[in-house]
N, C-alpha and C positions, 0 to 999 in steps of 0.2 A: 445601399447602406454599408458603412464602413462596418467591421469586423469588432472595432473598439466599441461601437455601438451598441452593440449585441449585449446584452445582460449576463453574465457571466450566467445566471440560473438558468437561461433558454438556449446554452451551448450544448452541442451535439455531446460533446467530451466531458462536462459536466452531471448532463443525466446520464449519460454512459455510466461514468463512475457511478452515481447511486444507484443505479439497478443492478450491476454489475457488483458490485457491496451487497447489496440487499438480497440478492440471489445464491452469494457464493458463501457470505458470513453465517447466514442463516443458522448454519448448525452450531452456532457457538452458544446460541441461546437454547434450541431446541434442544441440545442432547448434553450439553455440558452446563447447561445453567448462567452463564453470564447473562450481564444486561449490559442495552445502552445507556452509557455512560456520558457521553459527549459526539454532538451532531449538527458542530457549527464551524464559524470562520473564526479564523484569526489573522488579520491581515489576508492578501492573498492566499492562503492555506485552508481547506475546507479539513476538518478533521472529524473523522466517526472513532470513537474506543470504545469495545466492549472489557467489561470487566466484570472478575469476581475473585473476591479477596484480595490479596495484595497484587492477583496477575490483570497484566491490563493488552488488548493485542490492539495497537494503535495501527491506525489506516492514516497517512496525509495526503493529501491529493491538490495541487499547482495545477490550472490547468496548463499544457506543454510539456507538462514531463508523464512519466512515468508514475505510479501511487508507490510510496515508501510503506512497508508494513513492517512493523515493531511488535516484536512480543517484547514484552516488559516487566520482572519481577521488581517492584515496591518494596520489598523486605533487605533488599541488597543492599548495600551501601554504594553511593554513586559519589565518584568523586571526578569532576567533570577535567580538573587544572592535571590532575594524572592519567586520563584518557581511560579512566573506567567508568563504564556505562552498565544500567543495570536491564540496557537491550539486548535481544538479537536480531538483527534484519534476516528477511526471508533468504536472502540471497548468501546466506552465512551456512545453509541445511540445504541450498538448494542450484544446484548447478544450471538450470534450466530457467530462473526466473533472472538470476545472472548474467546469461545471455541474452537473453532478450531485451534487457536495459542496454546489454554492449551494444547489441543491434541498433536496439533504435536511435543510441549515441553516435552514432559509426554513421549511419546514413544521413541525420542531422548535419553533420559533421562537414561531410564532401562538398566542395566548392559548387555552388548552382544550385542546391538541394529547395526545392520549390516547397518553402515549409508554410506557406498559405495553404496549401492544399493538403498537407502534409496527414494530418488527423482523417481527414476522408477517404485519403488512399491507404495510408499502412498504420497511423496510431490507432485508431479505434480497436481492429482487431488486435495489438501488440497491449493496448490496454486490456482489453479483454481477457487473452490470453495471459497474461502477467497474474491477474485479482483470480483465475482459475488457478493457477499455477501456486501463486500466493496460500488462497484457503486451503489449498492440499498441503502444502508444506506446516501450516498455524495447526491443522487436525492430526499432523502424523504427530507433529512436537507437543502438541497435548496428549495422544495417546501415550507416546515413548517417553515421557516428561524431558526430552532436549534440553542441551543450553539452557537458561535461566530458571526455566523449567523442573529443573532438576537435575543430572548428569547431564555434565558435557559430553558429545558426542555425535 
């Protein structure tokens, strides 16, 4: 069976990411009070956001890449033509979730890179480790109120 065949629901790298979500987001409900908000597809893009009040901490997930995590203040004014966003990606607070997207970009990258197999040999755990790395960074910038959050810094 081709690989195209496969249902994108019954991908290795698919449930990875929702349990991987489900495990790590946890406490944004349990201890801070959001809710799920949004827990579907847009095009190829599967997006989970929890929110509460005008903050919302977006998760998007492609499968082949990497998950993008957004914390996002609502109240900001966003003006997309002058490259103000009322995000901050995790990778903005966190030097460690940064590299590991270099990484996985960098080995993708090199001529011959066997990316068939690529998810069973080194993405899963880089995914893994990213959506860890990820909720530590969404928890500290809610505690510290970070970037849109509150002060910059």
């Amino acid at each position: 069976m081709s690989l195209k065949n496969i249902p994108l629901t019954k991908s290795l790298a698919f449930n990875t990411h929702l349990e991987q979500v489900d495990l790590g987001f946890d406490f944004l409900i349990s201890e801070f009070g959001f809710e799920l908000t949004k827990n579907e597809f847009k095009g190829r893009e599967f997006w989970i956001v929890y929110s509460k009040e005008a903050i919302a901490i977006e998760i998007l997930f492609e499968v082949g890449g990497l998950p993008f995590v957004t914390l996002r203040n609502n109240n900001l004014p966003q003006d997309e033509d002058a490259y103000f966003d009322t995000g901050d990606s995790v990778e903005e607070f966190s030097p460690k979730a940064q590299q590991l997207k270099n990484s996985r970009y960098e080995r993708r990258e090199k001529p011959g890179a066997n990316l068939v197999d690529d998810y069973a040999l080194y993405g899963q755990e880089e995914h893994i480790a990213y959506l860890k790395e990820a909720a530590r960074t969404v928890r500290e910038n809610i505690v510290l109120r970070r970037g849109v959050l509150g002060m910059r810094g």
